[in-house]
C-alpha positions, 0 to 999 in steps of 0.5 A: 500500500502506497502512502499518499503525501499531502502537499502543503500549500505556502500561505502568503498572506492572512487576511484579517476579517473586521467591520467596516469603516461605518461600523468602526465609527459607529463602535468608537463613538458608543464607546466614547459616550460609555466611557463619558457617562463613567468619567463625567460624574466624578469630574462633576462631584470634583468641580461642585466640591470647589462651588461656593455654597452660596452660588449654589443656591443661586444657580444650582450645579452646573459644569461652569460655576459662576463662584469658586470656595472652598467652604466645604473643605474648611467644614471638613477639616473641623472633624479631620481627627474622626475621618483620619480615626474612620479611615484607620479603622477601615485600612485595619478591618481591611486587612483582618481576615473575617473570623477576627472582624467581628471581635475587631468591629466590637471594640472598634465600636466601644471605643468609638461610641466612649469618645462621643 
């Protein structure tokens, strides 16, 4: 019995299948207002967090305020010692596994309702 070689064939070139160039446009600009839908509320808390509370009131939010302050970041620095004590907590539970949590989150609350 004679054994028949298979040839072969040499491929010179790979094409590459991809959606035309109506379709690629159409996908980029979905993809933009995706992307700009998760970018655009954090860019708007930032620029709201930097409004003067009284131009607020006046206009309402907006992307341009008419007034900048930072009245709001002077409101927070007067309890700078709970959130930095707040945060340490958080960074420490964190890092517990969950059998030490509960016994960790009692005496974090103990000592957080002794200081009121």
């Amino acid at each position: 019995m004679a054994e028949k070689k298979i040839k072969k064939e040499k491929i010179d070139n790979v094409g590459i299948h991809s959606f035309s160039k109506k379709a690629d446009i159409f996908f980029s600009i979905i993809s933009g207002l995706i992307a700009l839908s998760c970018i655009l509320p954090f860019i708007f808390v930032i620029i709201i967090s930097v409004t003067d509370e009284k131009s607020i009131l006046q206009y309402g939010y907006s992307f341009f305020p008419s007034k900048f302050g930072v009245d709001g970041f002077q409101f927070l620095a007067q309890f700078k010692d709970k959130i930095l004590q707040a945060l340490f907590i958080s960074v420490c539970n964190c890092s517990r596994n969950s059998d030490q949590r509960l016994h960790y989150n009692h005496l974090c609350l103990r000592h957080l309702t002794y200081n009121l």
